[in-house]
C-alpha positions in Angstrom: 0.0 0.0 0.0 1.1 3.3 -1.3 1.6 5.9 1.8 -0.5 8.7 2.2 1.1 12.1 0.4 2.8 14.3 2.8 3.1 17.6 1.1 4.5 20.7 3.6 3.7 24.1 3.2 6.5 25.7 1.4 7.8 29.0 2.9 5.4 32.3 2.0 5.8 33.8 -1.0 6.4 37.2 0.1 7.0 38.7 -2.6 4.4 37.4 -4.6 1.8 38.5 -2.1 3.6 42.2 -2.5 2.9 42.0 -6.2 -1.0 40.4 -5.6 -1.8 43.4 -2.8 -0.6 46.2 -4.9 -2.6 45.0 -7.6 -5.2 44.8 -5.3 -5.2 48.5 -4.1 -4.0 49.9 -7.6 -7.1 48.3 -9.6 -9.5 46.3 -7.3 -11.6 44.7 -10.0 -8.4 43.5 -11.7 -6.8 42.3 -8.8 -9.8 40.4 -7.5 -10.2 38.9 -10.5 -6.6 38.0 -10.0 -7.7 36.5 -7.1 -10.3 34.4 -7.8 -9.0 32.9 -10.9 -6.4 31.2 -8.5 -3.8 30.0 -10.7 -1.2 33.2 -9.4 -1.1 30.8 -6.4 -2.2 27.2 -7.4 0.9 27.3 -10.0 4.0 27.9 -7.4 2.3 25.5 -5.2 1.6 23.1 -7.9 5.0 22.6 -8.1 5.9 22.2 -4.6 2.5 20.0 -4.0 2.1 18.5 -7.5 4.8 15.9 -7.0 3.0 14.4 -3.8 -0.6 14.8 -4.9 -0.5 13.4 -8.8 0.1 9.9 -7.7 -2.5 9.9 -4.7 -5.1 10.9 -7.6 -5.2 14.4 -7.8 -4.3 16.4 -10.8 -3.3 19.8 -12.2 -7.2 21.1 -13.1 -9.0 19.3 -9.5 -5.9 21.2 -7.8 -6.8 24.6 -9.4 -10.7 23.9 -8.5 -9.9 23.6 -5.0 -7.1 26.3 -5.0 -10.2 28.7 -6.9 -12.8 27.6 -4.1 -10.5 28.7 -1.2 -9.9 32.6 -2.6 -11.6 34.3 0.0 -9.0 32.9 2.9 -6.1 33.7 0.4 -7.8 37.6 -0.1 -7.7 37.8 3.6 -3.7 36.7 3.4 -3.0 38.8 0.8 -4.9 41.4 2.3 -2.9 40.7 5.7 -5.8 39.7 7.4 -4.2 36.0 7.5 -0.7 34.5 8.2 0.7 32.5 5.1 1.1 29.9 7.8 -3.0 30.1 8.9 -3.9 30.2 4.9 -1.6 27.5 3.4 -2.0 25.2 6.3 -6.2 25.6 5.4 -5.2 25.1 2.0 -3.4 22.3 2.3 -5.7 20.3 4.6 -8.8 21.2 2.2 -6.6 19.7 -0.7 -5.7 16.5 1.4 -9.5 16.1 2.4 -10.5 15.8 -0.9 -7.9 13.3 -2.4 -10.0 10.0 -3.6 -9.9 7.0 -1.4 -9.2 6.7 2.7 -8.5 10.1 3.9 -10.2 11.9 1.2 -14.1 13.0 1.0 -13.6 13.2 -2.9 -15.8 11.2 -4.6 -15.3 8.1 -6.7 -13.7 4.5 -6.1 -11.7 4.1 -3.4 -8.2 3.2 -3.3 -5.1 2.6 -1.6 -2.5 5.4 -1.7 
């Protein structure tokens, strides 16, 4: 039986949160449409998380639809409302809890990992 993936979260990308805020308070509609679209975050963690989570079932698109449905506690980081260390642990647990099979809610066959 495969283990279960054990991704960390990587170290905050500061200034990549610089660059999202002053896009933010320069042009609000742009920059929350930065926001929700998700992939200025879902990509860099992609590749720190994409390693772990591609074999345990999860791939590029699911990641980017779970990344996309957790934008309003990533606003609040970018915002500094939020810790990277609050927001990316959420994120990270949310992406875990819906890998298919045990340990997952995500649905369809279950399977060892």
């Amino acid at each position: 039986m495969k283990r279960p993936p054990d991704p960390t979260v990587p170290e905050e990308p500061a200034e990549l949160r610089a660059r999202t805020r002053a896009l933010v308070e320069e042009a609000p509609d742009r920059g929350a449409a930065l926001v929700d679209a998700a992939t200025w975050i879902a990509d860099p963690l992609w590749e720190c998380w994409g390693p772990a989570l591609e074999p345990a079932g999860m791939d590029r698109e699911q990641f980017l639809r779970v990344v996309a449905g957790y934008r309003r506690e990533l606003w609040l980081w970018v915002v500094g409302e939020r810790t990277w260390a609050q927001s990316a642990s959420g994120l990270l647990g949310r992406v875990l809890r819906r890998l298919p099979g045990p340990g997952g809610t995500a649905p369809g066959p279950s399977r060892p990992l």
